[in-house]
C-alpha positions, 0 to 999 in steps of 0.5 A: 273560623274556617274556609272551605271549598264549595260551589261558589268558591270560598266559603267561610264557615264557623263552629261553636261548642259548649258543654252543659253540666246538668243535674238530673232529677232522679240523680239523688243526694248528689245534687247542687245545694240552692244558691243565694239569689243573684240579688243577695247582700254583699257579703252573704256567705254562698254554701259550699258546692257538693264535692260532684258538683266541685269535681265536674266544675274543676275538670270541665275548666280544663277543656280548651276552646279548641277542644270544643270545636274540633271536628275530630274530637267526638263529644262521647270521647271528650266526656270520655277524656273528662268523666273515664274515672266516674264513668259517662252515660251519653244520652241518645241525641235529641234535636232541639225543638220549640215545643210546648208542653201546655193542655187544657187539663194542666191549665185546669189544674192550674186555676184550681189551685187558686182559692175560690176568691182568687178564681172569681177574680180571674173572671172576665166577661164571664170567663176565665181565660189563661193564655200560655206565656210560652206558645201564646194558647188561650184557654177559655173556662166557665166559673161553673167549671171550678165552683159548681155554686155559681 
C-alpha cells in the first residue's frame, strides 16, 4: 500500500503480484505426474513431483512479497534472478480477456459423441438444445442433423 499525489490530494493506492508455474503441453516428458484427487483417503501416498517441477517449487519459495510488487523490479528480471541457470523464455504479454471459444461445429461434434440413444434423450420439443456454461449461447439442432433415420 502506497500513497501518491494526484489531482485531489492524496491518493492511496495498492499493488499486488503473483507468479504462476505453468506446464505447457508440448513441454515433453518434464511434466507434473497426476495428483490424487483432493478427496483421497487419509493416508493415500502422493507420487513424488518431476525433479522440474520440485526445482521451480523450491526456487520460486524464495520470492519475497516484496519482490512481487516492486515497481522496479520488471518480471523478465525476477524470472531472470529465479530460472538464469535453466535459461527463461518470456512470452510476448496477453491481456486477459473473457472469451469464449464455443461454435456450432464444436458443439456439434460434442453431441455426436453421444450414443444415438443418449442423443434421443436430449430431445426436447423436438430439438436438442446445448447452452454453453461458459458464455451462456444456445445452440439449437435438429434429431435429423445426427441420426438421418429419424
Amino acid at each position: 500500500e502506497e500513497y501518491i499525489a494526484g489531482e485531489a490530494g492524496m491518493q492511496r493506492t495498492w499493488r499486488a503480484g503473483g507468479l504462476l508455474v505453468q506446464h505447457l503441453p508440448k513441454a515433453g516428458t518434464e511434466g507434473s505426474r497426476d495428483l490424487a484427487p483432493g478427496d483421497a483417503p487419509d493416508g493415500t501416498v502422493l507420487p513424488e513431483p518431476h525433479e522440474a517441477w520440485a526445482e521451480a517449487r523450491a526456487l520460486t519459495d524464495t520470492i519475497g512479497d516484496d519482490e512481487l510488487v516492486d515497481r522496479m523490479l520488471s518480471p523478465e528480471r525476477l524470472l531472470f534472478r529465479l530460472f538464469h541457470e535453466r535459461g527463461v523464455r518470456v512470452f510476448d504479454a496477453q491481456d486477459v480477456r473473457e472469451h469464449c471459444t464455443c461454435s456450432r461445429a464444436r458443439i456439434e461434434g460434442i453431441v455426436k459423441s453421444f450414443t444415438m440413444e443418449e442423443r434421443r434423450d436430449m430431445v426436447e420439443d423436438g430439438h436438442i438444445t446445448v447452452t454453453c456454461e461458459y458464455c451462456s449461447t444456445s445452440y439449437r439442432f435438429a434429431p435429423v442433423e445426427f441420426d438421418p433415420a429419424e
